[in-house]
Residue, then its C-alpha position, 0 to 999 in steps of 0.5 A: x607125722x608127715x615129717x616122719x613119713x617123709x624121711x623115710x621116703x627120702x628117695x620120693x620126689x619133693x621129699x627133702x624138702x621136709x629136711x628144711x627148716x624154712x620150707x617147714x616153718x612156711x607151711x606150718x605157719x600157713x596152715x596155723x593161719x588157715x586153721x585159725x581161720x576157718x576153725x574160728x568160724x565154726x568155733x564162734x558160731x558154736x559158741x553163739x548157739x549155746x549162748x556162751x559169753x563173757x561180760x567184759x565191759x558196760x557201755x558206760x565205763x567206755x568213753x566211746x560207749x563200744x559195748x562188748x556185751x555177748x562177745x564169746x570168749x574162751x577163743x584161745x582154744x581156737x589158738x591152741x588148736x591152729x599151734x597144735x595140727x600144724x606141730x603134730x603134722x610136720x613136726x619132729x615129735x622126736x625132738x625135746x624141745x618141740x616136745x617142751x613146747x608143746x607140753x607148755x601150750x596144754x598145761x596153760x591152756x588147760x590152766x587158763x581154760x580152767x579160769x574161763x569156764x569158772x568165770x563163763x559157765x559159774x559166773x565167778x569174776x574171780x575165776x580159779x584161785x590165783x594160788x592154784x594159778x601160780x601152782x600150775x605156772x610153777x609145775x610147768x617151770x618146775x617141768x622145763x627147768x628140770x628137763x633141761x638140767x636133767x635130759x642128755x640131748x640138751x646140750x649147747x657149744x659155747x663157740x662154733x667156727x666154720x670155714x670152707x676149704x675146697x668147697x667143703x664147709x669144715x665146723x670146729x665147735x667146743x664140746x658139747x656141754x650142759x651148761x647155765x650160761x646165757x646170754x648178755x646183751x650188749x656185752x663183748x664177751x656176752x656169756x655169763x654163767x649162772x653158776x659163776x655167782x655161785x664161786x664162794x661155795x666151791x668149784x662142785x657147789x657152784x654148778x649145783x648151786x648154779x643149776x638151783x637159780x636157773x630152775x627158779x628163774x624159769x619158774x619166774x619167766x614162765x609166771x612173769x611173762x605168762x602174767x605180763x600177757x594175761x594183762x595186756x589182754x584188754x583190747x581188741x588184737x592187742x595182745x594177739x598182735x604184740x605176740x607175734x610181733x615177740x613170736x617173729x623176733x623169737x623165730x630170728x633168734x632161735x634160727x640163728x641159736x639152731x643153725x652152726x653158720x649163723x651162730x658162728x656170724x653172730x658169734x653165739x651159743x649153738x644150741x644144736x636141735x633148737x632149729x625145730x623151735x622155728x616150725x613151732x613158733x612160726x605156727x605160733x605167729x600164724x596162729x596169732x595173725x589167724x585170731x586177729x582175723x576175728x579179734x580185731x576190733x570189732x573183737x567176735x571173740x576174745x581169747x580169754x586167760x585160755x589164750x593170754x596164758x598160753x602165749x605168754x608161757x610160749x614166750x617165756x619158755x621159748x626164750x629159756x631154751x635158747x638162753x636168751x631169758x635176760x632179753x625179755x625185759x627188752x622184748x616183752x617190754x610191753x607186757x613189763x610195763x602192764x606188768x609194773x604199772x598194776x604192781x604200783x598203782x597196787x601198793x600206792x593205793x594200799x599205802x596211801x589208804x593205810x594213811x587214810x588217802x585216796x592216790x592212785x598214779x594212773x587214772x587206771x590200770x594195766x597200763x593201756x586203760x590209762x589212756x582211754x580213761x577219763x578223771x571224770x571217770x575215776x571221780x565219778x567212782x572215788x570222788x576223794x581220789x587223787x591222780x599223780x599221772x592225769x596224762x591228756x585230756x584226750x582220750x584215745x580209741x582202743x584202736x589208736x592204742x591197740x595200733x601204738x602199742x603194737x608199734x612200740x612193740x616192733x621197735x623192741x623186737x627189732x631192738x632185740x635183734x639188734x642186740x646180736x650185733x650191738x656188743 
């Protein structure tokens, strides 16, 4: 709103200022921030008065007896509202991919809102059907993959070059395409085209079939790193902290995919309009440090499948606009390995008990509830089980971990960008 209001005020004093990517991205980021703050408030509060809760935990299946009995969950609404005010005030509501984004955060949100109020208000652990979850990731992948195929102002420049004569900037970019490259990381030449694998069927067939792949791929990013996020929200702060660590590396990335200087440096793709992907994100990342405020430990709430899912589906769809969906194994390393380590304690437990064993490769999963708990724990539940990765005997405090995988995390992004220039 005020974005548009300003523009047509372009002779009002200050105004251009609303021109500015960065002015914009600050502001949306603090009144994210504030919003979350003081919108947390109210909200727990709220929730405290109609005794709306969540069990998470008893004390007894915590080495350090924390109880989290009563905690509200369902906190991811206080999210998405901190993203949503500060997109619709100084937003460019005219531009696809905020459009996207903001499509993205009320789809899962909805869908994710949808499990907590079954597993708060029906006292169902199951919550929704995991079918009809992967249904509503799918028809948001199936949405993104589709706009981007099909939408005339998506567009990208594979090169760009810039240089200055008389004081004047002069840009020389090649056409204007729909194309399904990506990019490569560590690769001189960095570009590969989906519909390269695609060459056996003909020149026509292969953009088809090149188009095909790259709709499935989004539809598997958004479900992986939707479901990666989802499981790595098991502590206190820690998926909220390890998502705006992504979120501020993802804010780099799509400034440098959105601004004609800086993709020509960094000699990348230039995604003309992805710019506006920085004011949604920073709201993003401000949103999250905002949660933090009441979610670090001790958690006042949590952000239930309401949040996770929402994060990880911003994530996902952020790094498919600005084609750079093959850094998230590096950047969302974090979520793979909650990831990979519940796919394998899975099907190792369901093979060995084929065989009439008890095996299990950590002592407990997603990952992070490894390392706070104990054999005896496990034996006290399975007394038959055998533990391949029994690790330390010491056991860590859920800040100790929350704070390491964080740390991990920053290592990765910082990484990520580095992929820019490590080729």
């Amino acid at each position: 709103m005020l974005y548009d209001l300003f523009s047509n005020l372009s002779n009002f004093p200050g105004a251009r200022l609303m021109t500015y990517i960065s002015f914009r991205a600050i502001v949306a980021g603090v009144i994210a921030l504030i919003t979350s703050i003081f919108f947390g408030r109210y909200f727990i509060n709220l929730l405290h008065r109609k005794h709306i809760s969540e069990t998470q935990r008893n004390e007894v299946d915590d080495p350090f007896n924390i109880a989290k009995k009563g905690v509200p969950t369902m906190g991811g609404l206080v999210i998405i509202a901190s993203i949503i005010v500060p997109c619709l005030l100084i937003g460019n509501l005219s531009n696809i991919y905020l459009l996207l984004m903001l499509i993205t955060t009320v789809i899962l949100g909805a869908l994710g809102f949808a499990d907590d109020y079954i597993k708060t208000f029906r006292h169902n652990k199951e919550g929704i059907n995991g079918w009809v979850k992967i249904g509503g990731q799918v028809a948001l992948g199936l949405i993104v993959g589709l706009t981007l195929r099909y939408s005339p102002i998506v567009t990208m420049n594979e090169t760009v070059n810039t240089r200055v004569e008389n004081g004047i900037t002069l840009v020389e970019k090649s056409p204007d395409v729909k194309s399904t490259q990506t990019t490569i990381p560590f690769f001189k030449n960095h570009n590969c085209n989906y519909a390269d694998m695609f060459s056996f069927l003909g020149e026509t067939n292969k953009y088809r079939a090149g188009w095909i792949f790259f709709v499935l791929l989004t539809i598997f990013v958004v479900a992986a790193v939707s479901n990666g996020a989802n499981l790595n929200d098991g502590m206190d702060g820690m998926c909220a902290g390890n998502s705006a660590i992504i979120g501020v590396a993802l804010i780099v990335l799509s400034y440098v995919s959105g601004s004609i200087v800086w993709a020509d440096y960094f000699d990348v793709m230039y995604i003309p309009g992805s710019e506006e992907l920085v004011v949604f994100l920073a709201a993003f990342v401000g949103a999250l440090i905002g949660f933090i405020w009441w979610n670090g430990f001790p958690a006042q709430i949590f952000m239930g499948d309401t949040g996770s899912l929402t994060i990880g589906g911003i994530v996902g769809v952020s790094a498919i606009i600005i084609h750079k969906e093959l850094l998230i194994p590096i950047l969302c390393g974090v979520f793979l390995m909650e990831s990979v380590s519940v796919i394998v304690q899975t099907q190792v437990y369901k093979f060995a008990k084929r065989r009439g064993k008890h095996l299990r490769v950590w002592k407990r999963t997603p990952l992070h509830d490894h390392f706070r708990t104990s054999v005896a724990q496990v034996l006290k539940v399975d007394p038959t089980c055998h533990i391949l990765c029994k690790g330390s005997k010491e056991l860590h405090h859920e800040t100790k971990i929350v704070l390491r995988f964080c740390i991990v995390t920053l290592i990765l992004a910082a990484f990520t960008i580095l992929t820019l220039k490590i080729r």
